[in-house]
C-alpha positions as CSV (number, residue, x, y, z in Angstrom):
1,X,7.7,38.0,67.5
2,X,11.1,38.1,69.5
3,X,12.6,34.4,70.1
4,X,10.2,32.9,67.0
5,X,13.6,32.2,65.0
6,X,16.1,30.1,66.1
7,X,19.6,29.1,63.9
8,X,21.1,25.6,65.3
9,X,18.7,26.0,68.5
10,X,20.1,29.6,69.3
11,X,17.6,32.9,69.1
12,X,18.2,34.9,66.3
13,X,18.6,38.5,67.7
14,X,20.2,40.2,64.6
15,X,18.5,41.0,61.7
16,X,20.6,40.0,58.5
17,X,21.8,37.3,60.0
18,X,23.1,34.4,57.6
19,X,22.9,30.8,57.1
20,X,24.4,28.0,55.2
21,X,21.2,26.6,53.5
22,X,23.0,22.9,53.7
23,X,24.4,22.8,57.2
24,X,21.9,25.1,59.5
25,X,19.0,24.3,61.0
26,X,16.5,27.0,60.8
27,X,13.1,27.0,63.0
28,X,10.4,29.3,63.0
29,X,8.2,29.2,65.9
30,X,9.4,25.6,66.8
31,X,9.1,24.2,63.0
32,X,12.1,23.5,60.7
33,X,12.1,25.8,57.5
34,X,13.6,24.6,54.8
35,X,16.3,26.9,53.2
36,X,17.0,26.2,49.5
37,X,19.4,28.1,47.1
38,X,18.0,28.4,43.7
39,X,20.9,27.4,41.0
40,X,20.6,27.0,37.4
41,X,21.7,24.1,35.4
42,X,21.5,23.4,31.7
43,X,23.1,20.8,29.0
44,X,24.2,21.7,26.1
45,X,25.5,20.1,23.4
46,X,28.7,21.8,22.2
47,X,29.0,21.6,18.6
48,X,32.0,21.6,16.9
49,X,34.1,25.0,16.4
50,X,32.7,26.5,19.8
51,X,35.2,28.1,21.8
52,X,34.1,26.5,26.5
53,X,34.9,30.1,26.7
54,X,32.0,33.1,28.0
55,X,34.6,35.4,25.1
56,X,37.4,34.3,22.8
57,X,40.4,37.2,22.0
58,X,40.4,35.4,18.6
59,X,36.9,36.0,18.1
60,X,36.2,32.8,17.7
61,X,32.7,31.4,18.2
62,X,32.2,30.6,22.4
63,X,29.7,28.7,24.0
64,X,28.4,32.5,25.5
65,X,27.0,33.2,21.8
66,X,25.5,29.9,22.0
67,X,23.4,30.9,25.0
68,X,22.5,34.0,23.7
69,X,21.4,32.5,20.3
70,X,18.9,30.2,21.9
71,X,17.8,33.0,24.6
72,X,19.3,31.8,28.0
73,X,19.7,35.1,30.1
74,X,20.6,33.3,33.4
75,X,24.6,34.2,34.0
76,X,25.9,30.5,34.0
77,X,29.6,29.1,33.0
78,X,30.8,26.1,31.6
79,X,31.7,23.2,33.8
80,X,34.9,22.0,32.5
81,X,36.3,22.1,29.0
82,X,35.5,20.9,25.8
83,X,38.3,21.2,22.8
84,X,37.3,23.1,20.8
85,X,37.1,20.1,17.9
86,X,35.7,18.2,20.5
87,X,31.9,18.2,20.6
88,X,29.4,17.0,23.1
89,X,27.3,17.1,26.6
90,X,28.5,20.2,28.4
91,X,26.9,21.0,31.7
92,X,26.3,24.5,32.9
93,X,25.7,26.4,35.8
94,X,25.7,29.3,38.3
95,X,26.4,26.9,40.9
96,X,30.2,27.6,41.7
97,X,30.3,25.0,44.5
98,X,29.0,22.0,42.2
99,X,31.0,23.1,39.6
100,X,34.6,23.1,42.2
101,X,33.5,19.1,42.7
102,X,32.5,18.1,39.3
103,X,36.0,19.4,37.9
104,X,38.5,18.5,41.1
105,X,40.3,15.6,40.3
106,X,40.3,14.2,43.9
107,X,36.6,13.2,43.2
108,X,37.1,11.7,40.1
109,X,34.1,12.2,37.9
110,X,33.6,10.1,35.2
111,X,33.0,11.0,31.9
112,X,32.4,9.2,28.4
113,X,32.8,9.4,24.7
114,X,32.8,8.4,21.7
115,X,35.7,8.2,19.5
116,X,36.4,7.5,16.0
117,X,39.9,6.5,15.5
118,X,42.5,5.6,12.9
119,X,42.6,2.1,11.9
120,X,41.5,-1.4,13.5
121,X,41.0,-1.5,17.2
122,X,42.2,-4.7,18.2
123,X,42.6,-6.7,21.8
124,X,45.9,-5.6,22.4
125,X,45.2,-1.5,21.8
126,X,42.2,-2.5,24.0
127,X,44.3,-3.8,26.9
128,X,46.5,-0.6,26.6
129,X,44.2,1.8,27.2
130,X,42.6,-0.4,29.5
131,X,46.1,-0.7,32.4
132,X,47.0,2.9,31.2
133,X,49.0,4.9,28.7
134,X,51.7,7.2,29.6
135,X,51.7,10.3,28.4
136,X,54.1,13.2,28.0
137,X,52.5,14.4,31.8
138,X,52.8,11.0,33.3
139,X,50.8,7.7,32.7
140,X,47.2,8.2,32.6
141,X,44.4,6.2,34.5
142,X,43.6,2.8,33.5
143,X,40.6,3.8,31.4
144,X,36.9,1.8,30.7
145,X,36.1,1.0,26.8
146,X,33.7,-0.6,24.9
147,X,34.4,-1.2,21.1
148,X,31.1,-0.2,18.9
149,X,32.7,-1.2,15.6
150,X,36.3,-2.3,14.2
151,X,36.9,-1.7,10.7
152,X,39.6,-2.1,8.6
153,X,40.9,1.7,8.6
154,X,38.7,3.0,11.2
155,X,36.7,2.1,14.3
156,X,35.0,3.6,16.8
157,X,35.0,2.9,20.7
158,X,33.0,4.6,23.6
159,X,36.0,5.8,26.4
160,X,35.2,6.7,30.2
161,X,37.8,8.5,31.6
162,X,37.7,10.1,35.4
163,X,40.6,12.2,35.0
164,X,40.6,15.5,33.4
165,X,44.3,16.1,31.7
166,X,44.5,18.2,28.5
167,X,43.1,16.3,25.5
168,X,43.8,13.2,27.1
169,X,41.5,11.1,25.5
170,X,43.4,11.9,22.0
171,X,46.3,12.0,23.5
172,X,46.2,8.1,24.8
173,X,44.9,6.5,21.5
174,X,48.1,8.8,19.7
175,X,50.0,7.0,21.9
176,X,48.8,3.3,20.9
177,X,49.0,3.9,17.6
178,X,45.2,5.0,16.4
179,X,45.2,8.5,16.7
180,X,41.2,10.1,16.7
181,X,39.6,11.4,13.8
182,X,36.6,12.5,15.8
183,X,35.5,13.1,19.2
184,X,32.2,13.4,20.9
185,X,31.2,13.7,24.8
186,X,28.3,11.4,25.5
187,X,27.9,12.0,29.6
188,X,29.4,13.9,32.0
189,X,28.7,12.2,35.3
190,X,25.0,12.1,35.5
191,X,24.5,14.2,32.8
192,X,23.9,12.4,29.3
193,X,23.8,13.7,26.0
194,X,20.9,12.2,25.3
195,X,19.2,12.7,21.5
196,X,20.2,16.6,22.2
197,X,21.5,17.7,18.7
198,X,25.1,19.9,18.3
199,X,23.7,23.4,19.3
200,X,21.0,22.5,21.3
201,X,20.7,23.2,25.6
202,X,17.9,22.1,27.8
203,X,17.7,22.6,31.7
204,X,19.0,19.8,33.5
205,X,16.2,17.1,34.6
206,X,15.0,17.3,38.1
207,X,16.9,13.6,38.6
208,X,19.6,14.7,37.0
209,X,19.9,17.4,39.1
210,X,19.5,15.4,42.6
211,X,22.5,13.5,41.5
212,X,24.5,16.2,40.9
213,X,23.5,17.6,44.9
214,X,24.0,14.3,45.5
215,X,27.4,14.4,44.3
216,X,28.4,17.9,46.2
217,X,26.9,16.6,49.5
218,X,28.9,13.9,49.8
219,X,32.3,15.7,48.9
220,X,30.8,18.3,51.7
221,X,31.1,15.5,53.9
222,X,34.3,14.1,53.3
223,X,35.2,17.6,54.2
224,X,33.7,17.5,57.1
């Protein structure tokens, strides 16, 4: 029916004409369709030894075999990095837009874990990491910690970070003195780890998911 489909209030008179599913407006004979894309999302929780990699020249074990292993066709990528001694909630997806926001510093994502470090944490190593520690790449952001427990020759502190510099959680408690024995992501924005165990992925949770197209919507504005 010629004139039934109108883009942003203009008649459509091509055929294979396109649309941006979050800015156009789409109406069929005077009703708004709604125009979704259909992304994938899964969390995974990286175990130890796992290359954030789809392939490793070193043949090393990459978070690709891990897919495969647990049957996950869907071609999604890692969001981020993980160390590869560095286990924990790792987010992944086909959705390259999402993933551009989630790992561009401007927008500052937080992101937590949990550390076991060398040695007593005390109030002064606290208030370090808490204004800042200056790295070899310049200081790092003030970051947010909670001790869990303070031994006598180790403890072990939850860390949230919002920047994403190489190693950088290590790399601040090296440089107060308590370097980390071992290292584990517990949530990556709205993403939690959850009771997932090490080699385990599930599809992201329909409110995880809102948040994160929550997230991308609002750094599509601030574009605007």
């Amino acid at each position: 029916m010629a004139g039934a489909v109108r883009v942003n209030g203009t008649v459509v008179r091509e055929l294979g004409t396109t649309v941006d599913e979050t800015r156009d407006r789409v109406e069929f004979e005077g009703r708004v369709v709604a125009i979704t894309a259909e992304h994938a999302y899964y969390v995974l929780h990286k175990p130890f030894g796992i290359m954030t990699t789809m392939r490793d020249p070193e043949g090393r074990r990459t978070v690709a075999d891990v897919l495969k292993a647990r049957g996950v066709s869907k071609r999604v990528v890692p969001v981020g990095r993980l160390d590869y001694d560095t286990a924990g909630v790792l987010l992944l997806t086909d959705d390259g837009d999402l993933a551009h926001v989630l790992t561009h510093p401007r927008f500052g994502i937080d992101k937590t874990y949990r550390a076991t470090v060398r040695g007593r944490l005390g109030s002064e190593d606290v208030a370090r990491m808490q204004t800042g520690v200056k790295l070899d790449d310049g200081r790092a952001a003030p970051a947010i910690l909670r001790v869990v427990a303070a031994g006598r020759t180790n403890s072990t502190v939850d860390v949230t970070i919002h920047e994403g510099k190489n190693r950088q959680v290590r790399r601040m408690f090296e440089g107060i003195g308590h370097p980390v024995l071992d290292l584990v992501r517990l949530r990556f924005g709205p993403v939690s780890l959850g009771d997932l165990r090490a080699g385990e992925i599930r599809p992201a949770s329909a409110r995880e998911v809102k948040e994160l197209r929550t997230i991308l919507d609002r750094a599509r504005l601030a574009d605007r």
